[in-house]
C-alpha positions as CSV (number, residue, x, y, z in Angstrom):
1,X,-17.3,2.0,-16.6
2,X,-15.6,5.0,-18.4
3,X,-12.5,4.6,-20.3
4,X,-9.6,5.7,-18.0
5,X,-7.3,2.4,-17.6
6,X,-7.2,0.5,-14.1
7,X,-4.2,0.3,-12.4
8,X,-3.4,-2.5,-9.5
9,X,0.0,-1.8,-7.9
10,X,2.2,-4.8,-6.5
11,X,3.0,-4.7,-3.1
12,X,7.2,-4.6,-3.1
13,X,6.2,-1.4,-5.6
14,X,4.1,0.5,-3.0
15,X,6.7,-0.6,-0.2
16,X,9.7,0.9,-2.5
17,X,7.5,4.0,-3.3
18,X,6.7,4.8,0.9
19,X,10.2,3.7,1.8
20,X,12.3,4.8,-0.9
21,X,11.0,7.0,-3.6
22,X,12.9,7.2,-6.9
23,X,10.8,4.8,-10.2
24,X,8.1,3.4,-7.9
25,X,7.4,6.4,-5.9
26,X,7.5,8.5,-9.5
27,X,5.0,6.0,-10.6
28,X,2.5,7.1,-7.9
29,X,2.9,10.5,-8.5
30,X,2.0,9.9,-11.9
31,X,-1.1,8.5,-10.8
32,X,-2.3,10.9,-8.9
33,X,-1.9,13.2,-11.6
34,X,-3.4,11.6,-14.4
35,X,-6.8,10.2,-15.0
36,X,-6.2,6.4,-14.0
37,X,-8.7,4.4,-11.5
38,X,-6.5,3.0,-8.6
39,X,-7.5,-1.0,-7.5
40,X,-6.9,-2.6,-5.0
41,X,-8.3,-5.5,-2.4
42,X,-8.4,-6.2,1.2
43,X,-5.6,-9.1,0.5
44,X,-3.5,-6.8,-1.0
45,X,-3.8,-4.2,1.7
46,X,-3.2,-7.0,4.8
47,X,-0.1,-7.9,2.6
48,X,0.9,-4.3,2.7
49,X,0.7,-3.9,6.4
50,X,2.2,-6.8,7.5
51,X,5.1,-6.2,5.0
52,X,5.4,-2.7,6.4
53,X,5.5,-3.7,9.7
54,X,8.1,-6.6,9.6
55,X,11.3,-5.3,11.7
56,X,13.5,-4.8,8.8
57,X,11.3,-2.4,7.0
58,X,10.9,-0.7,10.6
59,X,14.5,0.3,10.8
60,X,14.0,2.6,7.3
61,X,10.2,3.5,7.9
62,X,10.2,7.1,9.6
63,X,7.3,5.6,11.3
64,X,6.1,1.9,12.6
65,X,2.6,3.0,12.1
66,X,1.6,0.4,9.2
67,X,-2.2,1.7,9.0
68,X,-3.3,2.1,5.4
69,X,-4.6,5.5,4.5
70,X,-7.6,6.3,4.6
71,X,-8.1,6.4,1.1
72,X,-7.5,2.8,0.7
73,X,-9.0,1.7,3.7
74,X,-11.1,-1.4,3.9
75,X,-14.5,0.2,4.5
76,X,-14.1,2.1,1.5
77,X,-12.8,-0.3,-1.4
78,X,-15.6,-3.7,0.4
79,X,-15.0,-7.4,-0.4
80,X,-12.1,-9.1,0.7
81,X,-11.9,-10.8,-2.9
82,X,-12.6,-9.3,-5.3
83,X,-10.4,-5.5,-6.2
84,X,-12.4,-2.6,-5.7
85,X,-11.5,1.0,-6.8
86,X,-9.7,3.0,-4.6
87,X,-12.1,6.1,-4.1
């Protein structure tokens, strides 16, 4: 495993980054520009989606399509319990 660090991302923070921008939203930005491995689970991503999809996050989301990208989809990070990297 190289040296880069290993970022997970809470929940509320990727919610406030889709939804709203401003620190969170900054905060992925900044990972995608740097050299940091993105982690993440299949718990974590079902959390996601059902957060996204409750009715009160409907009324700000410019969609009600919940579907995580592809990037972070379940085929490609595996097992359910343990975090995988993001690829």
């Amino acid at each position: 495993m190289s040296g880069l660090p290993r970022w997970v991302i809470d929940t509320n923070v990727l919610v406030s980054a889709f939804l709203w921008r401003g620190l969170p939203g900054r905060l992925l930005e900044r990972a995608g520009e740097c050299d940091v491995r993105l982690f993440t689970s299949q718990a974590l991503l079902n959390e996601l989606n059902a957060t996204l999809a409750k009715p009160k996050l409907a009324q700000v989301s410019p969609s009600t399509d919940t579907h995580a990208p592809r990037s972070a989809s379940s085929s490609t990070i595996g097992s359910r319990r343990s975090p995988r990297e993001v690829t």
